[in-house]
C-alpha positions as CSV (number, residue, x, y, z in Angstrom):
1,X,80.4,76.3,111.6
2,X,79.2,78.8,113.8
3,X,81.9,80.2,116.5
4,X,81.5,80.1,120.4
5,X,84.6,81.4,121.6
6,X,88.1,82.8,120.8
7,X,91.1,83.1,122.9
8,X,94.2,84.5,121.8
9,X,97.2,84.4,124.1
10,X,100.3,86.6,123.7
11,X,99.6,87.1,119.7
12,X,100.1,90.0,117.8
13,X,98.8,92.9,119.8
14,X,97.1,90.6,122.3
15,X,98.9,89.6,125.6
16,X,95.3,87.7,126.3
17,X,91.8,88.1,125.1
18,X,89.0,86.0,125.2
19,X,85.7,86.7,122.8
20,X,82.5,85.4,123.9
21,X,80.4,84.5,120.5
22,X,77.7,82.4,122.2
23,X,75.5,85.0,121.3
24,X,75.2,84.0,117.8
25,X,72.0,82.8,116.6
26,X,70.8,80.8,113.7
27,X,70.6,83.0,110.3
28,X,72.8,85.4,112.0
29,X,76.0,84.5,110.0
30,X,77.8,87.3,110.4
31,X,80.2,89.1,112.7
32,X,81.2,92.7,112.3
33,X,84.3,94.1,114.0
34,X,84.8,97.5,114.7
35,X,87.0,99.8,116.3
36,X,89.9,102.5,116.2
37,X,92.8,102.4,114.5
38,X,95.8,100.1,116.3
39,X,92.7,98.7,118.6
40,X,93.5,95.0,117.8
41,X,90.5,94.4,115.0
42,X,93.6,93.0,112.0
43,X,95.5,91.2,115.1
44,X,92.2,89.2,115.6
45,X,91.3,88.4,112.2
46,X,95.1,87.6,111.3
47,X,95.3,85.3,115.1
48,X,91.8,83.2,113.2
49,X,93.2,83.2,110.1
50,X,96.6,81.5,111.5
51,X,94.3,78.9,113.2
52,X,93.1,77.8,110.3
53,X,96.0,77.9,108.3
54,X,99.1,78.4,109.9
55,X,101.6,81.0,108.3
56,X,100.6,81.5,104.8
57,X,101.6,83.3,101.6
58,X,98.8,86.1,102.1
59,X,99.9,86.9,105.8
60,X,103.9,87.3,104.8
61,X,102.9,89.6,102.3
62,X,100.2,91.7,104.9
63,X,103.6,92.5,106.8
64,X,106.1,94.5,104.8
65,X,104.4,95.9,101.3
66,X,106.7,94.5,98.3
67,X,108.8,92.3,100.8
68,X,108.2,88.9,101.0
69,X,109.1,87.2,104.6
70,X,110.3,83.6,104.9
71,X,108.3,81.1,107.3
72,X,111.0,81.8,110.4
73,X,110.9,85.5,109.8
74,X,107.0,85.7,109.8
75,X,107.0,83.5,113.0
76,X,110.3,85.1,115.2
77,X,110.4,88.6,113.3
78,X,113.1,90.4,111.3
79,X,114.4,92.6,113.5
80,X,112.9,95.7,114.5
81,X,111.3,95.6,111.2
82,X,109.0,93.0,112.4
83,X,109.1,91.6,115.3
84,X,107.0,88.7,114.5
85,X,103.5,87.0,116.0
86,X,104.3,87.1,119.7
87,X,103.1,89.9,121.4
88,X,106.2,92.6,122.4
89,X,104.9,92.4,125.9
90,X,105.4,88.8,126.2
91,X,108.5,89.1,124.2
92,X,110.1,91.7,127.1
93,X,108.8,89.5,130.1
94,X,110.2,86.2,128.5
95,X,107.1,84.7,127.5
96,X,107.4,82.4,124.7
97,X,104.4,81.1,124.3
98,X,102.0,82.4,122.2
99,X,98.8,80.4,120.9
100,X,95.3,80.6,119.5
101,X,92.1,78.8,120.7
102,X,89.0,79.0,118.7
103,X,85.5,76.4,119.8
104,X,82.5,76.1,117.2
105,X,80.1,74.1,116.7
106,X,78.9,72.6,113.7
107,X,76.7,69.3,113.0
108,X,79.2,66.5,114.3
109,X,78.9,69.0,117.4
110,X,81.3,71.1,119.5
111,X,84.8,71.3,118.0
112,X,87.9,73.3,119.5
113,X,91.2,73.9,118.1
114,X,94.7,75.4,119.3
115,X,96.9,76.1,117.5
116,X,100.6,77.5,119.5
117,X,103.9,78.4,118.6
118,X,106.8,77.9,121.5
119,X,109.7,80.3,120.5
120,X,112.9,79.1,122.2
121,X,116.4,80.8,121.1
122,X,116.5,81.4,117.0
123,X,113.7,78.7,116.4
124,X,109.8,77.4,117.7
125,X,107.9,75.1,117.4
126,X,104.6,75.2,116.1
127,X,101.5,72.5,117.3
128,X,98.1,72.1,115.9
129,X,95.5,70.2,118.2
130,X,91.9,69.3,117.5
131,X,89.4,68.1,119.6
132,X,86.1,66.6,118.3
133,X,83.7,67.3,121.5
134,X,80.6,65.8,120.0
135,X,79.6,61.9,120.5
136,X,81.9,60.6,118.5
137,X,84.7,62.0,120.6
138,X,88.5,62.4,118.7
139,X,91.9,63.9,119.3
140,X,93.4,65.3,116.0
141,X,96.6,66.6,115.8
142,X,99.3,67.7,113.1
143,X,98.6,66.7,109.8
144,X,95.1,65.1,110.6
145,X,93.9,68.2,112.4
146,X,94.8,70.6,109.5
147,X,93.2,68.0,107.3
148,X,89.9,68.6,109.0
149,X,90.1,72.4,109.5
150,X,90.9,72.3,106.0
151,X,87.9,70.4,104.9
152,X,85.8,73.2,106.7
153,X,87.9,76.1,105.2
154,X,90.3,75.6,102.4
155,X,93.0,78.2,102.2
156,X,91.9,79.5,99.1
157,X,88.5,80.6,101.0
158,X,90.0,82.4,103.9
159,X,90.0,85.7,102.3
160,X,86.2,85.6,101.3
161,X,85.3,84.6,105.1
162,X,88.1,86.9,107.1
163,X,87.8,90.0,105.3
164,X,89.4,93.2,106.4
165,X,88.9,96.7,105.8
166,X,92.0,97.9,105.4
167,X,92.2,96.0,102.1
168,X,89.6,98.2,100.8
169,X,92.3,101.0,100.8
170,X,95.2,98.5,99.4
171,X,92.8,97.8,96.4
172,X,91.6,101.6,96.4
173,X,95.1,102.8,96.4
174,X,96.2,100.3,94.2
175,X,93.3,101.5,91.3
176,X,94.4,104.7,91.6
177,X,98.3,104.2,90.6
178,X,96.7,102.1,87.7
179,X,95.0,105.4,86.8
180,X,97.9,107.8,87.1
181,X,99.6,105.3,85.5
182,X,96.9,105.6,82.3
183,X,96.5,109.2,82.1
């Protein structure tokens, strides 16, 4: 699976982005991300890793440190605690809409999924669509699209491929409480 594009609408820190991959060539496997702090770089890799997964156990807990958020709560926000996945721009103009668009290609051929949350009132709705661009040409969507996305990525693998810095410190900070905690 090597990616062509992203394009994340109204997400996280994102009002709307679009990442040109096509770059990438064979053997070069690897994409390093880099930036300033609050420059978007955890906003991108959370927006892929929602793609592929949807709201999960690992993102809840990468919100509030020893709180654990519910589905909703991840998705609309908890107050001004967390203010959930739309981005507060959108939020202010009235724009509910938030989504994530990610095209690869891989050896059935091109391949693009969306997955996009419409938050209406107290509640959203969340859609996952798939479509198979190659010559055997399909339209996946729900259950049969995350089916597919997770025969190319099982949850349980999305750490080891979307890997952020920050939990260097978590893990660093984390050993040294351990320590104190020793001594």
């Amino acid at each position: 699976m090597i990616f062509q594009r992203i394009e994340v609408r109204n997400l996280f820190s994102y009002r709307h982005a679009d990442f040109d991959l096509g770059g990438a060539r064979p053997g070069c496997n690897i994409a390093l991300i880099s930036g300033r702090n609050g420059y978007g770089k955890t906003s991108l890799l959370n927006a892929v890793k929602l793609l592929f997964v949807g709201p999960n156990q690992a993102l809840y807990q990468s919100v509030q440190r020893g709180r654990e958020l519910k589905p909703k709560e991840y998705v609309l926000g908890l107050g001004e605690e967390w203010l959930g996945i739309i981005n507060r721009q959108a939020r202010r103009q009235g724009d509910t809409r938030c989504e994530v668009r990610i095209r690869w290609h891989e050896s059935i051929g091109p391949v693009e999924a969306v997955r996009r949350w419409d938050l209406a009132g107290g509640s959203y709705e969340e859609t996952l669509e798939l479509e198979l661009l190659g010559e055997s040409r399909r339209h996946l969507a729900g259950g049969d699209a995350q089916a597919f996305l997770g025969e190319r990525l099982p949850e349980d693998y999305l750490p080891y491929f979307f890997y952020d810095g920050e939990q260097i410190q978590q893990l660093a900070e984390a050993a040294r409480a351990q320590q104190i905690e020793q001594m």
